[in-house]
C-alpha distance (Angstrom), angle and dihedral (degrees) to the residues before:
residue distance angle dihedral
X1 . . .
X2 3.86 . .
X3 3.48 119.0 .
X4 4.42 124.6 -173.5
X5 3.68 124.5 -171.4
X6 4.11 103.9 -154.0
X7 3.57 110.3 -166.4
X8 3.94 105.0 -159.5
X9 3.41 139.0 -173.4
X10 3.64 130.6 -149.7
X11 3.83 150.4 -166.8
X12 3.58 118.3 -74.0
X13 4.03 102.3 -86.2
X14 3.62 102.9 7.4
X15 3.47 95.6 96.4
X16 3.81 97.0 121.2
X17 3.43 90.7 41.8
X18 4.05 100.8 69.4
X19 4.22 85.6 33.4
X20 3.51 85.6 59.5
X21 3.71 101.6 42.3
X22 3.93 84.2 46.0
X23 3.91 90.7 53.0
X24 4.14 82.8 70.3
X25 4.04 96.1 51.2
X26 3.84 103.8 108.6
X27 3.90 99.4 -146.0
X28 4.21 90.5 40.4
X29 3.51 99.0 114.8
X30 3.81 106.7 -177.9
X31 3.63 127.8 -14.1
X32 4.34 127.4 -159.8
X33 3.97 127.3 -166.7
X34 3.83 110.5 -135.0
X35 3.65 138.3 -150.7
X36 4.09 104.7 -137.6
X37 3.35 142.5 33.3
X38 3.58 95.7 -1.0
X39 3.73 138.8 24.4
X40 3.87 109.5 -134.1
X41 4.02 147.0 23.8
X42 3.34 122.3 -157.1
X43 4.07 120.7 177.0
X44 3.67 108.1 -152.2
X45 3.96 118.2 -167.2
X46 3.71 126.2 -174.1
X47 4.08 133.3 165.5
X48 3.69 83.7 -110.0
X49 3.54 149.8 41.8
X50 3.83 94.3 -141.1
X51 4.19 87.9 54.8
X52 3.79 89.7 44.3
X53 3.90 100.5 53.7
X54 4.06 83.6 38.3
X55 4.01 87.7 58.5
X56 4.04 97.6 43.2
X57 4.05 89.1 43.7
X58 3.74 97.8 43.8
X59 3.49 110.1 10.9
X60 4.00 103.8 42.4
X61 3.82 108.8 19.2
X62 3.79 93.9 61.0
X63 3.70 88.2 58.7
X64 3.69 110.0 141.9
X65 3.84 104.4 -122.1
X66 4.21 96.4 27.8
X67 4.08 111.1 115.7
X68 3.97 94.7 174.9
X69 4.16 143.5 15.9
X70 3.58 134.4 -161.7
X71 3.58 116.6 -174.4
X72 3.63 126.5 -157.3
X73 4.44 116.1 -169.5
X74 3.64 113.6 -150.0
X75 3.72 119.1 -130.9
X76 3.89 141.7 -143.3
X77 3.46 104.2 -146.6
C-alpha cells in the first residue's frame, strides 16, 4: 500500500470547495482543514505508488480552487 499526505493550500474562501471536491477522490482517505501555513490535509492511499502519484498529479492538483501542493510519500522502513 502507498500512502501520500498532500498538504495544500487554497484561495482565500474556497476552502470547502477543494474539501468537497476531495470528498469524491476514490483513493482520498481522510482529509483535515488546518490553521497555518496551509489550508488542508488530505491522506491519499492507493495499492500502488504509480496509482498514487497518478491521483495527486491528475486527480487532486487540478482542483479548481488549489494555488499550491506539498506532497509528503509515506515509507515502510
Amino acid at each position: 500500500m502507498a500512502t501520500g499526505f498532500v498538504l495544500i493550500t487554497t484561495e482565500p474562501g474556497r476552502e470547502h470547495d477543494v474539501r468537497n471536491s476531495l470528498d469524491e477522490i476514490q483513493e482520498v482517505t481522510n482529509r483535515w482543514m488546518l490553521f497555518g501555513e496551509y489550508d488542508l490535509i488530505a491522506k491519499v492511499e492507493a495499492d500502488e505508488e504509480y496509482t498514487l502519484t497518478r491521483v495527486i498529479v491528475e486527480e487532486i492538483r487540478p482542483i479548481s480552487g488549489i494555488t499550491d501542493t506539498k506532497t509528503l510519500l509515506g515509507a515502510e522502513i
